[in-house]
Structure formats: structure tokens, C-alpha cells
C-alpha positions, 0 to 999 in steps of 0.5 A, a space after each residue: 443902698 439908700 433911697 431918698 424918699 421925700 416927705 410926700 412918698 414916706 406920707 404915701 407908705 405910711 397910708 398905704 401900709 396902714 389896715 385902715 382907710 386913709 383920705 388926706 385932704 387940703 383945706 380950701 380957703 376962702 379969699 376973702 376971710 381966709 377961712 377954709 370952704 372945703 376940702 380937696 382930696 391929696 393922698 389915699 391909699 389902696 383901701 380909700 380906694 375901695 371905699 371910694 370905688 375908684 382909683 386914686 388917681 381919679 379921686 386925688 384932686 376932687 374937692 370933698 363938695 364934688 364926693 358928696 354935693 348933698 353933704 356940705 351943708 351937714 353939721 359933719 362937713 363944717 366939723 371937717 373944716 374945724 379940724 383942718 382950721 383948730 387942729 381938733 379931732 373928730 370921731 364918730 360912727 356913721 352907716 354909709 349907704 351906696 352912693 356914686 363915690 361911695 359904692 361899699 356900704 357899712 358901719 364905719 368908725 370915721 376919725 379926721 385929725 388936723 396932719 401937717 395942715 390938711 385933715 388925715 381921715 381914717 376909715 375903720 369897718 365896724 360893719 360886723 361889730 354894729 351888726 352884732 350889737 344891733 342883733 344883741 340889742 334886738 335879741 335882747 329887746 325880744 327878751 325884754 318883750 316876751 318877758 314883760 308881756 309873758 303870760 307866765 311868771 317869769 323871775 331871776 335869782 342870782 346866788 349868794 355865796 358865804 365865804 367858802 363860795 357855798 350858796 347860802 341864799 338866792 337874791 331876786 334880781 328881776 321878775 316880770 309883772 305876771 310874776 309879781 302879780 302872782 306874789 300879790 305884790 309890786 315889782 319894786 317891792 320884790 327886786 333885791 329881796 332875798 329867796 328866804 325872806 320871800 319864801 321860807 318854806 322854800 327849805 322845808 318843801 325843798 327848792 332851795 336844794 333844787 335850785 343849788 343843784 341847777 347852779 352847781 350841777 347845771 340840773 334843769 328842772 320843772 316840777 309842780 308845787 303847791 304854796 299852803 300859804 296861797 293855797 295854790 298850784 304852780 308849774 315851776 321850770 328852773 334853769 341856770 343862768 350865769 351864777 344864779 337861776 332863771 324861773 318860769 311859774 305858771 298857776 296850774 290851780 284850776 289846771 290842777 284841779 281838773 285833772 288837767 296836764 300842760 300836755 292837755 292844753 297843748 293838745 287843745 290848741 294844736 287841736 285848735 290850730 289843726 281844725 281851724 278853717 284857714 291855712 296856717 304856716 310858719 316859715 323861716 327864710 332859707 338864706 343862699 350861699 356865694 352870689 346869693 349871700 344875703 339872699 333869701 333863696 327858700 322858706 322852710 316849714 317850722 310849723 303847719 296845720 292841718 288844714 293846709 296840709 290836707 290841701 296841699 295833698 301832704 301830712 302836717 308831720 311830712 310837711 314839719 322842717 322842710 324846704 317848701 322848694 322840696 315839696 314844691 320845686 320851683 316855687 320861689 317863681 310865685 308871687 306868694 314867694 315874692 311876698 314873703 320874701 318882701 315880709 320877711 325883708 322889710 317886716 311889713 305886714 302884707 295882705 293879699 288875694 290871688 286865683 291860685 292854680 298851681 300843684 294840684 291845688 286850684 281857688 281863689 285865697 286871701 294870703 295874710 303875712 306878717 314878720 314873727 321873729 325870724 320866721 314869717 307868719 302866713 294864714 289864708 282862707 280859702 274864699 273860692 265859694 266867695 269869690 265864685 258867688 261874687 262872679 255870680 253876683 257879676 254875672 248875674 249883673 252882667 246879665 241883668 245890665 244886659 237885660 237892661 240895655 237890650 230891654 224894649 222898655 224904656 228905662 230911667 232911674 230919676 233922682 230927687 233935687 231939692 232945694 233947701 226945705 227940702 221940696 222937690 224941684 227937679 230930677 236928675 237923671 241917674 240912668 238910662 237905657 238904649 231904649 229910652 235913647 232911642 226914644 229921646 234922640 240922645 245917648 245914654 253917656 249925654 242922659 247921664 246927669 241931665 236935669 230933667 225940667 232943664 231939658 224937658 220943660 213940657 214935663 212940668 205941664 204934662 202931668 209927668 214932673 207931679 207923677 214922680 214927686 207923687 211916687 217918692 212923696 207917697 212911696 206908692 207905685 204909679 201906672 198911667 198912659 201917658 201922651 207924650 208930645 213934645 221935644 221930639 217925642 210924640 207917642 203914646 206910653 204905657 208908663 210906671 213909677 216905682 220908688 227907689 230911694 229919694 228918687 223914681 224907676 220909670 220904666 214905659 213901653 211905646 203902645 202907640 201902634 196898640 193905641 192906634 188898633 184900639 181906635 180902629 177897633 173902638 171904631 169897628 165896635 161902633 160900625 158892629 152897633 150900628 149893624 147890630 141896630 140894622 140887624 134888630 130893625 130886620 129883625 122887626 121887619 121879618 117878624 112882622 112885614 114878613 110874617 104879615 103875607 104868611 099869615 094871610 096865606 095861611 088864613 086863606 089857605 084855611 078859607 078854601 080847605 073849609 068852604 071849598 072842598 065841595 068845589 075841588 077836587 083832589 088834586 086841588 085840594 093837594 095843592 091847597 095842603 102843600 102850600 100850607 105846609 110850605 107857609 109853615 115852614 117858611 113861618 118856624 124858619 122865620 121864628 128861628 131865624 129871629 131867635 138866632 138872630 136875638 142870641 147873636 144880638 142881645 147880651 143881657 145881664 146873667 142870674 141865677 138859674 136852677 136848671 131843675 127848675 127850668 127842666 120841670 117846666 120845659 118836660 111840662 110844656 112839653 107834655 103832649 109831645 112826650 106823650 104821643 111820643 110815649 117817650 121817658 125822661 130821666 133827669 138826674 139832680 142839677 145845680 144852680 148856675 149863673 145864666 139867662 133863664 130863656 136861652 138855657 131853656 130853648 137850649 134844652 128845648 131844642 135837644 129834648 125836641 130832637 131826641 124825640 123826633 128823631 126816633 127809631 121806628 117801632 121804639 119808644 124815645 128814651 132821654 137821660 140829662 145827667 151831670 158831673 163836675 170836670 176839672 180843666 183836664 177833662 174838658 175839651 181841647 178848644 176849651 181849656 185855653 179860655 177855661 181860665 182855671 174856672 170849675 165846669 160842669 158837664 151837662 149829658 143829653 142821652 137818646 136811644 135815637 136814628 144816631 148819626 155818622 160822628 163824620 157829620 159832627 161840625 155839620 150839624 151844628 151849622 145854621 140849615 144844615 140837615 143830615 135827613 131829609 125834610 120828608 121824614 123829619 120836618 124842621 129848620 136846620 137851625 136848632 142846634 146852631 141855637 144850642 151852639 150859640 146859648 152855650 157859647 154865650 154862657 162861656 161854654 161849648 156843646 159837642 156830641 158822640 154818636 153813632 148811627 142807629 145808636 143813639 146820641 150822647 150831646 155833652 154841653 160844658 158851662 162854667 160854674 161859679 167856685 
């Protein structure tokens, strides 16, 4: 049975039976100058299809400018247009990347010929050919690498063969440029020599031999040998390569020398690389099978140390050759996955730091990762210690910003301007605080970057424009109250200028409610002169109106005991005794009244007084009384202190006094002055606050007297207060208010211990100079 094809059905057979991507375009032609524009697609064929990604019926009649609109105007689409207009062939590969029309992507050899008028594009996939040459090519660029820049001495021979195929002579054809710098030579000085013209002693210490075993009996070796003519050591290794022998040498003289293996020195940079202070991995990419293809799913450990091993709570030898999803499930959801993965693509270097936590292990690292080879080098140190200072660092920052804004300071960080000589006319403000704020009506965000003479004017004239210029010009750090009224602001400020670079740390405080009390108190202080200067004329009229009509009475008094004892009689004459007692009386207690008074009143300049002087003088004056008394008194040596010689001496007049009037009937006083120095420990509670560090001394006032109930201790330091009646002891009650008040004056205090008919112990406290 015949079938009658038409030309177009046969063309569309032959395209589809053929193993090759076949397009068939028209060309277009121009109307005007009848030349061809573009291409419209008329046939393809099943594997066009998958090429294109579509069917063909969708495909057919598309103009090749639609396929590939960015393609048109490329030197490639108007070489398709030669063909359909020439009749010219045209071949070349090309890499088709994903596009809408062109979804498959790959090398392809590409031919277009001119067919029946149109142009007959054939595609073929040399996507597995290129692959293999672009990895032949890489290989052999990393051949070409690691040899040119190899440490060790690298060279290839290839044998020379006589007529019975024998070897009778090896020709150098390469070495890398250690190796011909071990020979002392260039590299085109050795390249085509032959292995006896280089080294004809290599018979004689048997190489040659050697190397013919590697050819024929494919016998790789490595050796040491010594070269007298050089006088050195090389570790030679030799393996066949093709028909000849590739060799590697190393100069082990000074290795040799020292005893020392290349074993040695690989102990020595694994002991290196153990006890670095990083993490180092080598890992190569695991690639996924079926859907994954192509996928990097996993790394495995080529290669780790220690330090990353003793992290990861593993063994670097448990850790060698294995999957890291083995020891780590799950870990290709990490981000250090992704980046490796990206490294590892790409073969762009990465760098990068994270908080890890995670198997066990908890820190903050720094992850650096670089391509090497077909693997991926990743070093990490573990910057924890770091990283926790700089949250301290932080938080500490925080902590002091807070300080800042919460401070009842108020704070401004000035910044120079100058001009173009170089001299200050302004200040910006760098920054504030919520204090000064508050101060100046205008938030920190509005401070920020204000001129200061723009805005405060009235510091130019106020002393606080020249106090800045002075601090940055001199670098010495100012303090001054300042009266601040103007703009808004009127107070008085405690205020501070501190150098910080070209600018100034102006810290004040608001004393104006102190500045205010200090008026008051300044005005209080005038009020106590004035009262004090009332006091003083008192002090004149009782010393002298007063005294004045005691006097008389007393003198008269004197009149009538002389001329009228005759004329009297006893009860009179009793009389006459107590009105004299009582004018007495009523003299001491003026005079001691105006001595307290004096003591309160008159604040004179202290000197230097030795107070074995002052008693000397005060047991003599008061001879006659210690004698009727038939009292002793024992005094142990006393220092020089810093006082007023004359309230010291009625001080110890007072308490001398007393310890021989207030006696025991039947029992001679006895009085003991001892004296100690007392650090602040030792002194009394009320006076260790004010005691101000300062040495004390400790001055003890002894009797064998009637004592006293230590109930009555505050008491008897009162102005008028008695413990016994004035008909056994006379007095004023004002003597130990006197004691009180001198050593109060000289910064100390008096107190006492007793015991009733036991005796009195008054212990005095003076500060002493260091």
C-alpha cells in the first residue's frame, strides 16, 4: 500500500526521527529592502519540544524575536539572518540558561543551514562533554597550581627507549621552579636534558635502576638520597606516569641533620592544628540522590582537631570520615548548614558570628569558611569571653546612660566651633540629659545639635561663654557658683567644666533652696551677733550694776558684825551672818555665770599649751586649799595640746576643786590626773561621728570622794544642777556645765563613771594634733 507524503509531512519524519533538536524557520523579509528581519518557527520536532518547553503547536508560527526578545539585536541572531539570506552555515556552542521558552538548561552544540529556503537549526546536548572538559580543565589548573607553587620539588621524566624498546635514558620534560631552584638552575635551562647529562652519578648510587623498575614493573618508591656534589639530602618519592616517572624531592639537610623523620614534622603541625586555640573542619559536600540530585544534603569530616572535638564532646578519630548528620541529626535546619552549602556553591568566602546553642554546646562563635578544593574550610574561635565583656561593656553603658538620664545633675556635653584661626566662637551641644531639660524647657532630641551663644545669647555676658573657652584652652578643670537668670532660667547652680576633648563636660546642680538657707542662716548668724553683743553688755551690767549693791551689802554687813556686837544680840547677830552668806553666794554665782557666759560668748584664737605647765600652776594656787584639805595630788606626764590656756585652766580648776570638797568624812582626798592616747575606737559613741579621724587624748580626773548615783550623770553637767544640798557643800551648780563647755570648745567632751561613796572617775576627751 503506498501512502503519499507531501514534502512537508516527509520534512516533518525526517526531523522527528532525528536524535537532535531540530527548529525549521522562515525568514521574514523586510518590504522595503526585501531583506530578512526575522524568523518565524515552521516545523520542530519532539525534542525541539522539550527544548523549547512547549508543544509545538504552540511554538510553530512564533517569530524567533517573540522566543528570545533580548536576543535580537546580538551579533548571533543576524548570523541566523546570513544563513537564511547566504545560504552560509553556522556552528557554535553555546550554555543556554533557564529562560520562559528556554526552561532545560546546558551546553549545546547549535548548527543552522540554509534548507529549502528557511534556516534548519539542529540542537545537540554537549552538556556531559563540556562538564567533563570544564572539570578536566579545572583538575588540571589545580595540577598546575599545586605544582607551580608546591614547596617541594616537583619533576617529570619521560623514558627513552633504543631499538629493543629497552630504556636506555630518561628526558626531563618539566619541573616546577622549587625543583629547578634545588638544581641551582632555570627552568629552560633543564627541560629536554636528559637524566645522565644532569646526573651521572645516577647509575653509580642506583636511581636509574629504580626509576626503570617504577616504568616497567610499576614499583612506586620513596627513599633518601644524598647528592656529594651538592652536599645535600633529598627525600625523593617516584611514581609512573604514562611512560616515564613523575618525581617529588624535598631537601631534608637540615631534617637530616637533626635527626629528624618527615613523620616528625607532621607530628609537629598535627600537634599544631591539635592544640590551636580554634575550631578547625574540613568537610566535603554529601551530594543527595533521585529529587536531590545535584543537591548538597550532608558534609562529611575529612579533617578536625582537637579543639572542636573536645567541644563537640567527641574524639577527632570518632569524628574522621563521618557524616555530621550522624553525629548531629538534624543539622542541615542550621544556619551554619546554609552557609557552607553557599560556600561550598558559590566558592565565595563567608564570614560570620552567631549565639550557638544547640547539642550541648552553648557560646557565642565567629565562623570563617572558605572553598578549598572540593571540600570547605571552616575555622571558628569561640569569642564567648568577648562577646560577654561587650554585653558588659553594654550593660554597663546602659547602666551609666541610665545613671545619666536619671541623674539630678544636670548634664551637657559642649562641643568647640571654630572659625578658620582656629579660635572658639561658639559651642554646640553634643548632649544632654532629662535634667537639664527640665532646666532649659526643651527636650534632649531639641538640645541636640543647638548652638549655644545662637540660642542662649546672655551667655556671652554671664561669665559662662569665657569659663568654657578657659577649660578647653587650659585643660583645667573649673568649679563656680553660677547665677543663672535668663532665658527662662533663673536659679542658682553649682556648676563644673571639665575637659573633654575640643569640647567641655558641664555637669551643675540647682542649689538655689541651699543658697536660699544660706541667707537665712547668714541672717540668723547676724541676729546671734547681735544677741551675742546684748549678751556681752548684760554680761558688763551684771558684773558691775549687779555686783555694785552686793558690794555695799556686804561692806555694810562687815559695818554692823564690827561696831555692833555689843548692841546686838544673838539672834540678830545671826541674821546679820546669814545675809552675808547669802550676798556670797549670790556674788560666786554671778561670777560664774559670767564665766559660762564668756565661754559661750568668746571664741579666741588657740595656742600651744602644756598642761604640765597650766597644772603646776593651778596645784599652787591652790595650795592652801589642798592643804587644810591635807589632800595629794598625783599627776602623771601630760602633753602639749592646741588650746586657750585660761578655759583649760578653770576646766581643771573646777574638777580639782570639787574632788576636794566633795569629800568622805574622816578620809583625806586623794586626786589622780592620768593620760592615754585613744584611736576613734575607743572614744565615746556621741563623739566618733565628728572625731573626723583626728588622735584623742584621754585626760582621767580620779577621787576617792562621796561618788554619786551614774543615774545622775546628764544631770550633773546642767547649769544649777546639785545632787547635795547647799548645806553640806556650798557652790553655784555651775561648775561642771563650765567643764562641759571648755571641752566642747576645744572639739572634745567630758563624761564621767561613779559610784556612791566610791569615788569619781571624769574622763575629758581633747583632740590632739597627728
Amino acid at each position: 500500500m503506498q501512502t503519499d507524503l507531501s514534502a512537508v509531512a516527509m520534512a516533518q519524519r525526517i526531523l522527528d526521527t532525528s536524535r537532535n533538536g531540530m527548529l525549521l524557520y522562515q525568514p521574514v523579509y523586510d518590504n522595503q529592502t526585501s531583506a530578512p528581519v526575522d524568523l518565524q518557527l515552521s516545523m520542530a520536532n519532539r525534542l525541539a519540544e522539550i527544548m523549547l518547553g512547549c508543544s509545538r503547536s504552540v511554538a510553530i508560527g512564533q517569530l524567533m524575536s517573540q522566543q528570545m526578545p533580548k536576543g535580537i539585536d546580538t551579533d548571533r541572531f543576524r548570523e541566523l539572518l546570513r544563513v537564511a539570506e547566504s545560504g552560509a552555515s553556522l556552528s557554535y556552542d553555546v550554555c543556554i540558561r533557564h529562560t520562559d521558552c528556554y526552561p532545560n538548561m546546558g551546553w549545546y552544540t547549535i548548527t543552522a543551514d540554509e534548507f529549502n529556503g528557511g534556516v534548519l537549526i539542529a540542537y545537540t546536548d554537549i552538556s556531559v562533554t563540556v562538564q567533563a572538559r570544564q572539570e578536566q580543565t579545572e583538575l588540571n589548573d589545580f595540577i598546575d597550581v599545586v605544582f607551580s607553587t608546591s614547596l617541594l620539588g616537583i619533576s617529570v621524566f619521560e623514558a627513552i627507549r633504543d631499538q629493543d624498546g629497552g630504556i636506555s635514558d630518561f628526558r626531563l620534560v618539566r619541573i616546577n621552579e622549587t625543583g629547578a631552584h634545588m638544581n641551582g638552575m632555570q627552568v629552560n635551562e633543564l627541560v629536554g636534558k636528559t637524566l645522565r647529562t644532569l646526573y651521572p652519578q645516577t647509575e653509580q648510587v642506583g636511581s636509574f635502576q629504580q626509576y626503570v623498575a617504577v616504568i616497567e614493573q610499576n614499583e612506586p618508591f620513596i627513599k633518601e638520597q644524598y647528592y656529594p656534589n651538592q652536599n645535600r639530602w633529598y627525600t625523593i618519592s617516584g611514581r609512573k606516569f604514562k611512560d616515564g616517572v613523575i618525581l617529588t624531592f624535598q631537601n631534608s639537610t637540615d631534617l637530616k641533620r637533626i635527626g629528624l623523620r618527615s613523620d616528625q614534622q607532621f607530628d609537629l603541625l598535627q600537634s599544631v592544628v591539635d592544640n590551636a586555640p580554634v575550631g578547625i573542619i574540613l568537610a566535603e559536600a554529601i551530594y543527595g540522590l533521585g529529587e536531590q540530585s545535584g543537591q548538597v544534603v550532608d558534609f562529611r569530616y575529612r579533617l578536625t582537631n582537637r579543639f572542636n572535638a573536645e567541644l563537640a564532646g567527641h574524639t577527632v578519630e570518632g569524628m574522621t570520615n563521618q557524616l555530621i548528620s550522624a553525629l548531629f541529626p538534624g543539622w542541615q535546619q542550621i544556619p551554619l548548614f546554609q552557609v557552607m552549602e553557599s560556600v561550598n556553591r558559590t566558592g565565595e568566602a563567608r564570614q560570620f558570628s552567631e549565639e550557638y546553642n544547640r547539642y550541648g554546646i552553648r557560646g557565642w562563635f565567629e565562623y570563617y569558611l572558605v572553598k578549598l578544593g572540593d571540600a570547605v574550610l571552616l575555622t571558628f574561635l569561640d569569642v564567648t569571653r568577648l562577646r560577654e565583656a561587650d554585653e558588659e561593656k553594654k550593660r554597663q553603658a546602659d547602666l551609666l546612660q541610665a545613671v545619666v538620664n536619671n541623674s539630678p545633675t544636670g548634664i551637657v556635653l559642649y562641643q568647640a566651633i571654630r572659625d578658620e584661626a582656629g579660635q572658639i566662637v561658639d559651642f554646640v551641644h553634643a548632649l544632654t540629659n532629662p535634667t537639664n531639660a527640665r532646666v532649659t524647657g526643651r527636650s534632649v532630641e531639641e538640645m541636640a545639635g543647638l548652638l549655644m551663644l545662637q540660642n542662649y545669647p546672655s551667655n556671652r555676658t554671664n561669665g559662662h561663654f569665657d569659663d568654657l573657652v578657659q577649660v578647653v584652652e587650659t585643660g583645667e578643670p573649673l568649679r563656680r557658683l553660677l547665677d543663672y537668670r535668663a532665658h527662662g532660667i533663673n536659679g542658682w547652680y553649682d556648676a563644673q567644666y571639665v575637659k573633654q576633648g575640643d569640647g567641655v563636660l558641664f555637669t551643675y546642680l540647682d542649689v538655689s533652696e541651699s543658697q536660699q538657707n544660706r541667707a537665712q542662716l547668714e541672717a540668723a548668724n547676724r541676729d546671734l551677733l547681735r544677741s551675742n553683743d546684748n549678751l556681752q553688755q548684760f554680761a558688763y551690767v551684771a558684773s558691775h550694776d549687779l555686783q555694785e549693791p552686793l558690794r555695799k551689802i556686804q561692806a555694810f554687813g562687815n559695818l554692823l558684825q564690827m561696831h555692833a556686837v555689843n548692841q546686838l544680840d544673838g539672834t540678830a547677830m545671826g541674821y546679820i551672818d546669814r545675809m552675808q552668806s547669802s550676798a556670797e553666794r549670790m556674788s560666786m554665782l554671778i561670777r560664774d555665770l559670767l564665766t559660762f557666759s564668756r565661754l559661750s560668748t568668746q571664741q579666741e584664737s588657740f595656742l600651744p599649751v602644756s598642761l604640765n605647765e597650766l597644772l603646776a600652776e593651778l596645784t599652787e594656787d591652790l595650795s592652801t586649799a589642798i592643804h587644810e584639805a591635807q589632800a595629794t595630788i598625783r599627776i602623771d606626764s601630760l602633753p602639749v595640746i592646741s588650746g586657750h590656756r585660761l578655759q583649760l585652766y578653770q576646766l581643771f580648776q573646777n574638777l580639782i576643786t570639787n574632788a576636794i570638797k566633795f569629800r568622805r568624812q574622816h578620809i583625806s582626798p586623794a586626786v589622780e590626773i592620768r593620760c592615754r592616747r585613744v584611736n576613734t575606737a575607743e572614744l565615746p559613741d556621741n563623739l566618733k561621728n565628728s572625731a573626723e579621724g583626728r588622735p584623742f587624748i584621754e585626760l582621767c580626773v580620779v577621787d576617792n570622794g562621796i561618788g554619786f548615783e551614774e543615774k545622775y550623770l546628764d544631770r550633773i553637767f546642767q547649769v544649777f544642777q546639785r545632787l547635795n544640798s547647799k548645806s553640806q557643800f556650798a557652790g553655784s551648780g555651775v561648775g561642771l556645765a563650765i567643764c562641759k563647755k571648755v571641752a566642747e570648745n576645744h572639739g572634745g567632751m567630758i563624761t564621767a563613771t561613779s559610784q556612791l561613796n566610791q569615788g569619781s572617775t571624769f574622763l575629758v576627751y581633747l583632740p590632739v594634733d597627728k
